[in-house]
C-alpha positions in Angstrom: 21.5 -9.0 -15.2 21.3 -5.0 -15.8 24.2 -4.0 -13.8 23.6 -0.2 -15.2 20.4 0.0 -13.4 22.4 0.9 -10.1 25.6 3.1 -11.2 23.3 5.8 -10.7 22.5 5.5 -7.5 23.9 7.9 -4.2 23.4 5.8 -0.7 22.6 7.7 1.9 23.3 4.8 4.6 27.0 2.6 4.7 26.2 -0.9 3.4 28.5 -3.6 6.5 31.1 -5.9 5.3 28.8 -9.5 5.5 30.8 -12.2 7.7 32.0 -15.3 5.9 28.8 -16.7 7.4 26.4 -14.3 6.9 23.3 -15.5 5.9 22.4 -15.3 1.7 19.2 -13.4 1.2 17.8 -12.0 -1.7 15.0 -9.0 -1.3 13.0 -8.2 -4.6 10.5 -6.2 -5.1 8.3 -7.4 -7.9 8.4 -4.7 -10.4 10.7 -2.8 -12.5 13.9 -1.1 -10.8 12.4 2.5 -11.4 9.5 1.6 -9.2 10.8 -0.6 -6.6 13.4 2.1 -5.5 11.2 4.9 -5.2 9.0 2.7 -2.7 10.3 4.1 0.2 9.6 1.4 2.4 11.7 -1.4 -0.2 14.2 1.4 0.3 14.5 1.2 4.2 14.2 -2.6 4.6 16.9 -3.4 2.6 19.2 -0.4 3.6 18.5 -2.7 7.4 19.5 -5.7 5.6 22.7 -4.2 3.9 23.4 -2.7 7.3 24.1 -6.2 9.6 27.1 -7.8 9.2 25.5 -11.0 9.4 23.2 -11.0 6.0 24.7 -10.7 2.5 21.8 -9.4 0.5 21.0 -9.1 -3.1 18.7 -6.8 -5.0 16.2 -8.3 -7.5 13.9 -6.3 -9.5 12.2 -7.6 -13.2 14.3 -6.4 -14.9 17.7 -6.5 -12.9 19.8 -7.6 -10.1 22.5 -7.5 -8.0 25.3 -10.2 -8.0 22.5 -13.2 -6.5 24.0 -16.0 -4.1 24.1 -19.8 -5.4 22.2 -21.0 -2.7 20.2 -18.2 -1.3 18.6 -19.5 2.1 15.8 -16.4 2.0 14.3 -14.7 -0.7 12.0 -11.8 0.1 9.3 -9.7 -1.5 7.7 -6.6 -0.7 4.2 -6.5 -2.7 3.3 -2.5 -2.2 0.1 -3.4 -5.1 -2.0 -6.0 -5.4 -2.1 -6.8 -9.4 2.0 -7.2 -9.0 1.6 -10.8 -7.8 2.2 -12.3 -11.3 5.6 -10.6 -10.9 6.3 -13.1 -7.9 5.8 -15.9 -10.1 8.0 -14.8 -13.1 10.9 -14.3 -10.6 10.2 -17.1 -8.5 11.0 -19.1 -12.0 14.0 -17.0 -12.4 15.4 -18.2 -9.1 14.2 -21.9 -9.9 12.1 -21.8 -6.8 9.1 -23.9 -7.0 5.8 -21.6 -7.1 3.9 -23.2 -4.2 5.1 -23.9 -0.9 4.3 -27.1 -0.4 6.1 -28.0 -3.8 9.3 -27.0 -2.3 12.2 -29.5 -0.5 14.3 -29.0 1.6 17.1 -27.4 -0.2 15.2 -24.5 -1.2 15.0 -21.3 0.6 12.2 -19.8 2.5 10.2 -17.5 0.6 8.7 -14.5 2.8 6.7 -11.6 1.7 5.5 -8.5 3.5 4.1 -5.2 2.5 0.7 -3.5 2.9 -0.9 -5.8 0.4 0.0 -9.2 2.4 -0.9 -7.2 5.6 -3.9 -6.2 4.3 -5.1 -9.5 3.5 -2.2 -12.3 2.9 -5.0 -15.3 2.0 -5.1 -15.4 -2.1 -1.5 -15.6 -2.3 -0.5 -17.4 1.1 0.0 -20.8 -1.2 3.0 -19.0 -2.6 4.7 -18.1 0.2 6.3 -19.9 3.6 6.4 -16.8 5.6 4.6 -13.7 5.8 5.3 -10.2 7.9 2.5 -9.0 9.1 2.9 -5.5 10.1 5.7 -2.8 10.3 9.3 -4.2 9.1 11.3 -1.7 10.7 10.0 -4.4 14.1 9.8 -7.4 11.9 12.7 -7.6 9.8 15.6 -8.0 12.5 13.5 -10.5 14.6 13.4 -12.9 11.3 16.6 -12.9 10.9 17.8 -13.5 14.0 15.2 -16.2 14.8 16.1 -17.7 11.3 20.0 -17.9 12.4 19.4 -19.5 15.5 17.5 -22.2 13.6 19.8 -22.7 10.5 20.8 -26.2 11.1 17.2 -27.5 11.7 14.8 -29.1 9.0 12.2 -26.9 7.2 9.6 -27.8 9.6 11.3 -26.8 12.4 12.2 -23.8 11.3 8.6 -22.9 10.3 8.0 -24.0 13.9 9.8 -21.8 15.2 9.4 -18.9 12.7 6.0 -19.3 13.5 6.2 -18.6 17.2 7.5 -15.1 16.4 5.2 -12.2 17.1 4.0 -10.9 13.4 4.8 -13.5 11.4 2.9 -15.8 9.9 3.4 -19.5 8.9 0.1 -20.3 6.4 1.2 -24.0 6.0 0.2 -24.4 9.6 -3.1 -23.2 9.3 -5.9 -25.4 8.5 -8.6 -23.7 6.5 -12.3 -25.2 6.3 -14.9 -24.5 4.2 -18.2 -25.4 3.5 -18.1 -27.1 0.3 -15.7 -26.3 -2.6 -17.6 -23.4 -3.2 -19.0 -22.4 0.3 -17.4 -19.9 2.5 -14.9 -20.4 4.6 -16.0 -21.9 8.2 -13.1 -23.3 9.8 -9.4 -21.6 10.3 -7.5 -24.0 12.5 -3.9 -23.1 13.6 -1.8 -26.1 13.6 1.5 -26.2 16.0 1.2 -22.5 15.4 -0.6 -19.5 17.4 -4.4 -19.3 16.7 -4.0 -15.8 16.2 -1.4 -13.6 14.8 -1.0 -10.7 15.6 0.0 -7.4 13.3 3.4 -5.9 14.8 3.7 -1.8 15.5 6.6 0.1 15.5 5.9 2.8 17.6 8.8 4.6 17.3 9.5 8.6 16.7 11.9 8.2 13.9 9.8 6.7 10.6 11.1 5.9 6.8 13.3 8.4 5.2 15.3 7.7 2.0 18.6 5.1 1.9 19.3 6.0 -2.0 18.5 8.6 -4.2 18.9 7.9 -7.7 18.2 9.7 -11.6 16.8 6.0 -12.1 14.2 6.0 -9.7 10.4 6.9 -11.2 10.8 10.2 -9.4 13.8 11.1 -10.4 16.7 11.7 -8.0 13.8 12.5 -5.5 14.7 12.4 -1.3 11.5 10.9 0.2 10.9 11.0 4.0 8.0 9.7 5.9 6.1 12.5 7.7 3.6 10.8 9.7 1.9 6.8 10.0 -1.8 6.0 9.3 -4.6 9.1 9.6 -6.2 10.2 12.7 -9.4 10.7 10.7 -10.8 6.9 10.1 -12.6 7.2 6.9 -14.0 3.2 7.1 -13.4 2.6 4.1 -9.3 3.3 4.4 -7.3 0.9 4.4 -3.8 2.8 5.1 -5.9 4.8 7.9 -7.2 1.1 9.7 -4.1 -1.0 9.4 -1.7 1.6 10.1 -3.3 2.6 13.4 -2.2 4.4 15.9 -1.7 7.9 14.1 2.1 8.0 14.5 4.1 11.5 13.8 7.7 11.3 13.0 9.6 14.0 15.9 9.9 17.0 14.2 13.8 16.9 15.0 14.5 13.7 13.1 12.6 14.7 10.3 14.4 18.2 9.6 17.9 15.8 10.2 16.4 13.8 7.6 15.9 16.0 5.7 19.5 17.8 5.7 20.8 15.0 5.1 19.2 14.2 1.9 19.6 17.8 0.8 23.4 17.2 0.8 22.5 15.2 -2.3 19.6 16.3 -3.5 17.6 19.4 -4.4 14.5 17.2 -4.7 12.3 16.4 -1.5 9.1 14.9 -1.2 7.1 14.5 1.7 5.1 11.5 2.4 2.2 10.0 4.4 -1.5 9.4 4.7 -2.4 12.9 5.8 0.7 15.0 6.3 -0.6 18.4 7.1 -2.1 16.8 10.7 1.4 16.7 11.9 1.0 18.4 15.4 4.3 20.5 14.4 3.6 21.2 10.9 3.9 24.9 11.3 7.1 24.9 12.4 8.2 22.1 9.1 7.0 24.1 7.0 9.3 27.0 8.8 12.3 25.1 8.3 11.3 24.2 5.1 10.7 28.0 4.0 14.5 29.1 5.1 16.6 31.4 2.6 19.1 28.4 2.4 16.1 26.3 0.8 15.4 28.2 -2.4 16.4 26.2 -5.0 14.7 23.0 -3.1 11.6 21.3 -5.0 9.8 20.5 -2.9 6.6 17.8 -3.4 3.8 17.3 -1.0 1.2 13.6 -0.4 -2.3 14.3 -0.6 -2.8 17.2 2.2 -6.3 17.1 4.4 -8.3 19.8 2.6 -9.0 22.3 6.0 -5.6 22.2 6.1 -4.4 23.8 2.7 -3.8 27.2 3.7 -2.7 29.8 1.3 1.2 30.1 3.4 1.7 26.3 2.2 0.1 27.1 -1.1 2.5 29.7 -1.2 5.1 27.6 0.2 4.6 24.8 -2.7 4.8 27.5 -5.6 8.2 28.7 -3.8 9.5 25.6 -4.0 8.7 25.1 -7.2 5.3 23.0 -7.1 2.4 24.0 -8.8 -0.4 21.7 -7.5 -1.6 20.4 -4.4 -4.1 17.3 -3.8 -6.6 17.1 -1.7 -9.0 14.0 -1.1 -13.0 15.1 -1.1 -14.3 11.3 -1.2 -17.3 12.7 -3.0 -19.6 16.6 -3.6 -22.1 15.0 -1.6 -22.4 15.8 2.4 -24.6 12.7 2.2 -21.7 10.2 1.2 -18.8 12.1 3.1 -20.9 11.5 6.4 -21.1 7.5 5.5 -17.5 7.2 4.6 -17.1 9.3 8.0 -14.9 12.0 6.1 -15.0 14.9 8.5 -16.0 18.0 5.7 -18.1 20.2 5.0 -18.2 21.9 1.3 -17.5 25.4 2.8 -14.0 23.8 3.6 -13.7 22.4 0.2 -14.1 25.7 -1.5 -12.1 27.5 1.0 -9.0 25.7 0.1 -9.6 25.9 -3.6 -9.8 29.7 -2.8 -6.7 29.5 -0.8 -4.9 27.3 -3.3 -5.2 30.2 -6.0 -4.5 33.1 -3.5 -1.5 31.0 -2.9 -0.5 31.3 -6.0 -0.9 27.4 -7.9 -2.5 26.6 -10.6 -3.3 23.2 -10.5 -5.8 21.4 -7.9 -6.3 18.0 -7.5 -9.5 16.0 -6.3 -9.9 12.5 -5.5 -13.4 11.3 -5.2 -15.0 7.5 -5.1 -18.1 6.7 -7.0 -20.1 3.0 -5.9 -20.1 3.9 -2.3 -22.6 1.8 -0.3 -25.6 3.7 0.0 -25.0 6.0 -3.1 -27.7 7.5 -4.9 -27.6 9.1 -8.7 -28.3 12.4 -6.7 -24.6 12.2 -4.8 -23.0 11.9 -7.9 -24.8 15.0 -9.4 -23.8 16.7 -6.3 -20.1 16.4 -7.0 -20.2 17.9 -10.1 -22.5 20.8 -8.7 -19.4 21.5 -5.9 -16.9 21.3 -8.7 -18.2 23.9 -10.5 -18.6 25.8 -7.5 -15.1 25.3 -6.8 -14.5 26.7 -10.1 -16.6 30.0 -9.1 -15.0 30.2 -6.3 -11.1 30.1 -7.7 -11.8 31.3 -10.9 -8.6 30.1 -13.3 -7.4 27.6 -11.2 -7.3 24.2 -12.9 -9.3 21.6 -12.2 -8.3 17.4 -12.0 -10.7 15.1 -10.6 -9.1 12.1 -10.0 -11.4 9.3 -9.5 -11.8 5.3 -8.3 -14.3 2.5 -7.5 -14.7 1.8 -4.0 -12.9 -1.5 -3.1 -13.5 -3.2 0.0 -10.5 -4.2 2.2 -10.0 -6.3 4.8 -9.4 -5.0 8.4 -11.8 -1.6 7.7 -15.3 -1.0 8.4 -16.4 -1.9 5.3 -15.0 -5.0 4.6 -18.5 -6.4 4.7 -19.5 -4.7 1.6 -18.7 -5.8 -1.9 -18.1 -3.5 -5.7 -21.3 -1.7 -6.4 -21.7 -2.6 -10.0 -23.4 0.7 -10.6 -19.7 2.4 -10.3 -19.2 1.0 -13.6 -21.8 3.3 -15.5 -21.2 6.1 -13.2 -17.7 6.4 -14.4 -18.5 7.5 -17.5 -21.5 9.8 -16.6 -18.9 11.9 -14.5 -16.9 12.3 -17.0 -19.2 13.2 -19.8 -20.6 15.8 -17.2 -17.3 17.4 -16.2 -15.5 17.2 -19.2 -17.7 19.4 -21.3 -17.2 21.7 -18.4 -13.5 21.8 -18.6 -12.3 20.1 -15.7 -9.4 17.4 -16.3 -11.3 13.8 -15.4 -9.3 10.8 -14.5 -10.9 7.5 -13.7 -9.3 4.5 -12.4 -10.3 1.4 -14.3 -13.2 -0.2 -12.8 -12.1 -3.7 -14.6 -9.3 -3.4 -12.1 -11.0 -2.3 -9.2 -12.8 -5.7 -10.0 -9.7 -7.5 -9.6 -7.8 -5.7 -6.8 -11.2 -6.4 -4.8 -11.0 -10.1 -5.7 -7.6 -10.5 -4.3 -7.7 -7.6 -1.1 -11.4 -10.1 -0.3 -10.4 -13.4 -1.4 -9.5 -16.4 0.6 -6.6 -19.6 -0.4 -8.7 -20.6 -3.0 -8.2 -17.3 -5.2 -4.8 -18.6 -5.5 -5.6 -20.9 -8.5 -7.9 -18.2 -10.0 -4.7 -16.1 -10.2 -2.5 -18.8 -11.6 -4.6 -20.0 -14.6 -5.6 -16.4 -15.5 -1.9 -15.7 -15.8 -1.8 -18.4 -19.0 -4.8 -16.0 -20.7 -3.3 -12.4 -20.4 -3.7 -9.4 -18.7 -7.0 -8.5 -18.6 -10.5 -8.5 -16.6 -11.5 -11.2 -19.1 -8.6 -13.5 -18.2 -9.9 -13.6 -14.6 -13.2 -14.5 -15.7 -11.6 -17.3 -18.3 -10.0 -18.2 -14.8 -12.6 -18.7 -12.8 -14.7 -20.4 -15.8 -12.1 -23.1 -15.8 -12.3 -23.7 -11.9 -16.3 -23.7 -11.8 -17.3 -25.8 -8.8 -13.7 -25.8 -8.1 -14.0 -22.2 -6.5 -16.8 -19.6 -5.7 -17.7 -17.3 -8.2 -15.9 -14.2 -8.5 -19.0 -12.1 -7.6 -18.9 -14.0 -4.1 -15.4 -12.6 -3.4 -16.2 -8.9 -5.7 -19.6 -7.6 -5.6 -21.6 -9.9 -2.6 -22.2 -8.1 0.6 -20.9 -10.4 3.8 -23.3 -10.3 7.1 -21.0 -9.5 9.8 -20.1 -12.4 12.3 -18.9 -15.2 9.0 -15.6 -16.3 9.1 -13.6 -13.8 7.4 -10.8 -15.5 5.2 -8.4 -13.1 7.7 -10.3 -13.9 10.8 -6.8 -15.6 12.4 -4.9 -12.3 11.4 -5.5 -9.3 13.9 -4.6 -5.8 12.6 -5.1 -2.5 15.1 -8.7 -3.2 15.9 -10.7 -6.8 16.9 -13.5 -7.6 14.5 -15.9 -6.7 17.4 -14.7 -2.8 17.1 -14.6 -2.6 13.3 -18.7 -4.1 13.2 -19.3 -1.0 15.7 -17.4 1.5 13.5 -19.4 -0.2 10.2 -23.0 1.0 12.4 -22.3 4.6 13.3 
């Protein structure tokens, strides 16, 4: 126990009194304290916990917790990343909870998970848990726990029964899956006293996530975080936080300046968050609140902003407050591959907001591009590095950072169909060699990982013993591969789950989970 990790920390909500039979729960988020409490949703799920009079809740991190209950009757986890799962596991030992569900008796709690990563695609580690939230918790969260009270003095089964019957949350136990041959694909999902489809919950509210603590501990240090808007109006198909998050949902522009006075009364530290901030309908008038007199001393930190939209008043804005670099998100320098991942620019845009980046007066501009992009030729990538150093023409001075990634397919998007284009892997290093030696800042995401996070955002139950005898080998692509060795015949091959293209119309491993849009729309979105 690591009491210290929470003397720092300033609530901004008033934790309730739990009744002498308030229910025991335990919410951990499966990484260190310093990450889990800057995850602003962690933050606002248990700040709803620690607000009914009704749950006594404990915090569990790696490497601390709070005071935890004897007898705990649920233990939660919010998974924000997919290669965090072998967290679950160490802290499931902890607890002396049994790993797999079907392991467990009576006597031991239900174990429920939620986040985007379980949302996304809950399959490769739905063996490890009884219950999963599918969807927005701020909807989710208060309907288990109410549902779970009322059925506290059944038997496990029942209350999975009855769990199960509950809009948005899913029971995998009850779910037959089928497939053809121990290394086929899947051809058979078969709900079993359970709906045959489950259904994604929305919270459709006009007040979204805004920090519950603020804290020196937290990996942004004593930063206020408040969520601006909900998913991204612009549909890129290869998105998933655009896809699974629809509709587009602002925050009113009234709760978000009372969120953010509040959190100024004990911070000087803000940071704005969402998928594509700068589309808020009211943005001008934010950022007018944002620039009063009464806000200079305010840092202020922005989420990747859509590029048309960095003008050179918010540049000017940022380096007022104390920010010296904004981030935009180009996909790639080539009009070719923008107009396949349907990202809505053209490179006059791009270099516009570089321009107005500088006239604003930063220094620092961030890019994030994607290389293995189906239908990517050694042409597109050359392209990129022609607009960056057109960029660099254009905005003479101002620092260049390419950020860039593999394209990973995920579930519930366009291009879930599509696997890893092994290609990314050379390509990688070509960019960089190319932009380096032209002074521009390159950073690449691992493509070894991109592997993984592909095998488990793609993969079905049967992943779930991949990932459990890699954990024995090490953290590394290799250990995956030792994995899957061992299981051969057992399982597919990983480069059925990571690099195979799928024809539309197989049974998806998530075919009995619907997100915002039917499987009929998303095949009409992958052909435009």
């Amino acid at each position: 126990m690591s009491p210290s990790l929470f003397t720092a920390e300033r609530l901004l909500f008033t934790p309730a009194v739990p009744r002498a039979d308030a229910t025991p729960v335990v919410f951990a988020f499966p990484n260190q304290y310093q990450v889990g409490i800057t995850s602003l949703g962690y933050q606002g799920l248990w700040a709803a916990l620690a607000s009914r009079t009704d749950v006594a809740v404990s915090r569990l991190f790696t490497d601390g917790h709070e005071p935890l209950p004897r007898q705990p009757a649920l233990v939660g986890f919010s998974l924000s990343w997919e290669l965090d799962y072998s967290h679950i596991f160490a802290l499931l030992e902890l607890l002396g909870i049994p790993r797999r569900s079907q392991q467990r008796q009576e006597s031991d709690p239900l174990v429920f998970g939620g986040g985007s990563v379980l949302t996304g695609n809950p399959e490769p580690l739905a063996d490890f848990f009884d219950l999963v939230l599918l969807g927005d918790g701020e909807k989710l969260l208060g309907d288990l726990i109410s549902t779970y009270r009322d059925l506290e003095n059944a038997s496990r089964f029942q209350k999975l029964q009855g769990l199960a019957q509950v809009p948005g949350i899913y029971v995998p136990s009850l779910y037959q899956v089928t497939y053809d041959g121990p290394t086929g694909p899947v051809t058979r999902i078969e709900a079993q006293g359970a709906p045959p489809q489950v259904h994604k919950q929305t919270y459709r509210g006009s007040v979204l996530c805004a920090s519950t603590v603020v804290t020196a501990a937290a990996a942004w240090e004593n930063i206020y975080m408040v969520e601006v808007v909900r998913s991204c109006p612009e549909m890129c198909r290869f998105c998933l936080a655009s896809y699974l998050n629809l509709p587009f949902r602002p925050a009113s522009l009234e709760s978000l300046i009372d969120a953010l006075e509040r959190g100024l009364k004990v911070t000087d530290r803000l940071g704005l968050l969402g998928a594509s901030i700068t589309q808020h309908p009211e943005f001008e008038a934010l950022l007018d609140f944002l620039d009063l007199p009464k806000h200079d001393g305010v840092r202020l930190s922005l989420a990747s902003v859509r590029t048309n939209t960095l003008t050179e008043r918010l540049a000017a804005l940022l380096v007022k407050r104390h920010s010296h670099s904004a981030t935009i998100a180009i996909e790639s320098g080539s009009p070719h591959i923008r107009q396949l991942v349907n990202k809505k620019l053209e490179d006059g845009e791009i270099l516009q907001a570089a321009v107005n980046a500088k006239a604003g007066g930063l220094t620092n501009l961030k890019l994030y591009t994607m290389v293995g992009v189906p239908g990517e030729t050694t042409s597109d990538l050359q392209q990129t590095v022609d607009l960056v150093m057109a960029i660099k023409r254009a905005a003479p001075g101002l620092r260049l950072t390419l950020g860039c990634s593999t394209f990973v397919p995920k579930a519930h998007t366009p291009w879930q169909w599509y696997g890893v284009r092994s290609a990314a892997q050379k390509r990688l290093p070509w960019l960089q060699k190319q932009l380096q030696s032209q002074g521009v800042e390159f950073r690449p995401e691992s493509y070894q990982w991109s592997v993984i996070q592909a095998l488990i955002s793609r993969g079905d139950r049967r992943v779930s013993h991949i990932l459990e005898q890699s954990c024995s080998y090490g953290d590394s692509l290799g250990s995956y591969r030792r994995g899957a060795k061992d299981l051969r015949a057992q399982v597919p091959d990983l480069d059925y789950y990571v690099h195979q293209d799928w024809q539309p119309g197989v049974v998806l491993p998530w075919s009995h989970l619907q997100a915002a849009m039917p499987e009929s729309t998303l095949q009409k979105h992958l052909a435009l």
